[in-house]
N, C-alpha and C positions, 0 to 999 in steps of 0.2 A: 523474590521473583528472579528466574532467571533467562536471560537472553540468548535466542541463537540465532547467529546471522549466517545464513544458508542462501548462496550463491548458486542459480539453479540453470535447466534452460540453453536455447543456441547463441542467447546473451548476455549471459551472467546477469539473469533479475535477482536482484535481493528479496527474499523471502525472509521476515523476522518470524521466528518461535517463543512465545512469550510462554514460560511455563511457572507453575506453584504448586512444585513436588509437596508441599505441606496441604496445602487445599484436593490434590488428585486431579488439576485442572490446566490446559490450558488455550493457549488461541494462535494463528496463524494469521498473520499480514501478509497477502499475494502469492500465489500459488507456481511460481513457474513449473514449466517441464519438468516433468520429472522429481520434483521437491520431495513427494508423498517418501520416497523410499530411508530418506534422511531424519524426516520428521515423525515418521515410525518408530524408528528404532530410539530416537530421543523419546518418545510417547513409553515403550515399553522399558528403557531405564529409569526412566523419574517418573516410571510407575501415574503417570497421566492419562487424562481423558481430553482428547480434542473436540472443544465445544464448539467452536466458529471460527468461519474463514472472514476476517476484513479483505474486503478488496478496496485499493487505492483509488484505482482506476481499470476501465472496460479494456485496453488494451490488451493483444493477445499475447504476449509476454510474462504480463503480470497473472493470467487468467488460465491460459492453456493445461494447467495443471490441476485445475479445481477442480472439476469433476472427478478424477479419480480419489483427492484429496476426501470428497464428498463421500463416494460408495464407499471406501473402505475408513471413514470415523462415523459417519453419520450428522457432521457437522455441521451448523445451519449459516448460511453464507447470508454477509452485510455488504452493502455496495449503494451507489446514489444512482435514484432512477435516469438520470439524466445520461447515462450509461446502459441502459438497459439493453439497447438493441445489439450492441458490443457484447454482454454479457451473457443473451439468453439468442442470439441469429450471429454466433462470429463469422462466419463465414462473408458480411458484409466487409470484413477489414484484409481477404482475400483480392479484393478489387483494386485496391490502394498498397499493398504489398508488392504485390507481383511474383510471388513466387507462392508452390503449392505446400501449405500446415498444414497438421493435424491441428484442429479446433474445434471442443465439442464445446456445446452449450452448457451455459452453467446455470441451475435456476437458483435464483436470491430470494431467500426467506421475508429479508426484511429490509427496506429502502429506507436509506437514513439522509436527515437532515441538517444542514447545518444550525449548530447551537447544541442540537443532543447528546447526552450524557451517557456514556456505557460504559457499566460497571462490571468489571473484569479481573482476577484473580487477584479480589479482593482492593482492589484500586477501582479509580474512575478515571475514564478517557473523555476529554472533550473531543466530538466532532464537527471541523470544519471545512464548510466549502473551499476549495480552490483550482477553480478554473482556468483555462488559458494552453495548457497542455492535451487537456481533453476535457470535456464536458463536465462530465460528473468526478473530475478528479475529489481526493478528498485528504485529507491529515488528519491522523490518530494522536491529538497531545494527552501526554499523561502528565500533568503538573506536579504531583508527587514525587514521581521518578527522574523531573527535569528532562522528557524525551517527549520528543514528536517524529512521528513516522508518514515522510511526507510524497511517496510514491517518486514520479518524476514532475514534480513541481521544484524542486531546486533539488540542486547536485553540490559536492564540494568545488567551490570555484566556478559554478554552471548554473544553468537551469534549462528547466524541460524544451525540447523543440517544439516549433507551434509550426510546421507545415504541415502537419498530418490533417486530415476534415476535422473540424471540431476546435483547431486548433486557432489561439490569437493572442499575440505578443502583448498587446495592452492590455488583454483580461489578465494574462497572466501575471505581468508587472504589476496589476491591482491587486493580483492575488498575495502575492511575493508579500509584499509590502502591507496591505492592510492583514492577513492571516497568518503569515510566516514572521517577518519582521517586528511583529509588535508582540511576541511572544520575549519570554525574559532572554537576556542577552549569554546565558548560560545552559541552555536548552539545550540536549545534544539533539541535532537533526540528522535521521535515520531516513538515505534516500533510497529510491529504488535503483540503483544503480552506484556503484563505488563507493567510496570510502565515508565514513559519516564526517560532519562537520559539527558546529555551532553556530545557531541563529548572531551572535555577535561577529565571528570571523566572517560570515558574508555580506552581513549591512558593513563592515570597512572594507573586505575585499574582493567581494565578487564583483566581476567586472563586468558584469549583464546588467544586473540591479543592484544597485548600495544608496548608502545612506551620502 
């Protein structure tokens, strides 16, 4: 399997491209601005098929791009309904912005749970809850690959802001800790936003939440 980390968007969202040029398949974690035109052209070199968009979270950053990501693969979008209204009326997150986006609706195929399993270019992803950043934030771990893909639930050396609506420091310290933390200490953690870490580097060093 191979990874592309695709910085997109007026804030550098990370968008990961999970592809298996051997299978003809692959998947898309979060969509920013503009991504589609990147993740095209990786699609027609390693000869792929884009199946599904993971969204982390309803944020318009992470989202803003899905739609077109949609008409032009045909991809069927994943997302936790506790996001819905973010994902499918963004224009609710215009009010709390303050300034005027382009944000079209994205419709989500399928609402996922935490604990469910999705089986993906030939691997399986655990998915988990992790709230505190926003509602229906969520984490793509793939235990095989020693990766989880964890939106803006934690950053290297950070973690997500909780003033946004939806947002709450102690869910997310629950989250951190009961979802993110007790994953193996060798995990590489893939944020939506800068540089990746490891689950072990931030139970000793992050200065928000540690061990």
């Amino acid at each position: 399997m191979n990874l592309h980390v695709l910085p997109a968007g007026p804030i550098q969202t990370n968008a990961y491209l999970l592809t298996a040029p051997e299978r003809g398949e692959a998947v898309l974690i979060d969509a920013p601005e503009g991504v589609w035109a990147e993740v095209a052209e990786i699609l027609r070199t390693e000869k792929c098929r884009l199946s599904e968009l993971w969204l982390t979270h309803g944020h318009w950053d992470h989202m803003q791009g899905g739609a077109e990501v949609v008409r032009e693969s045909g991809a069927q979008v994943l997302a936790h309904a506790d996001d819905r209204v973010l994902i499918e009326t963004p224009e609710v997150m215009k009010k709390f912005l303050g300034e005027e986006l382009n944000l079209e609706p994205v419709k989500v195929d399928r609402w996922l749970t935490a604990g469910e399993k999705l089986a993906a270019l030939g691997v399986t992803a655990e998915v988990r809850h992790v709230p505190g950043h926003c509602p229906g934030s969520l984490l793509f771990w793939f235990a095989e690959l020693k990766a989880a893909f964890v939106g803006d639930a934690l950053f290297n050396g950070s973690v997500g802001r909780t003033d946004l609506p939806g947002g709450n420091f102690a869910t997310l310290e629950k989250s951190i800790r009961t979802q993110i933390y007790t994953l193996p200490d060798d995990t590489t953690v893939y944020p939506g936003h800068g540089p990746a870490t490891t689950v072990g580097a931030e139970k000793t060093g992050n200065p928000h939440i540690h061990d």
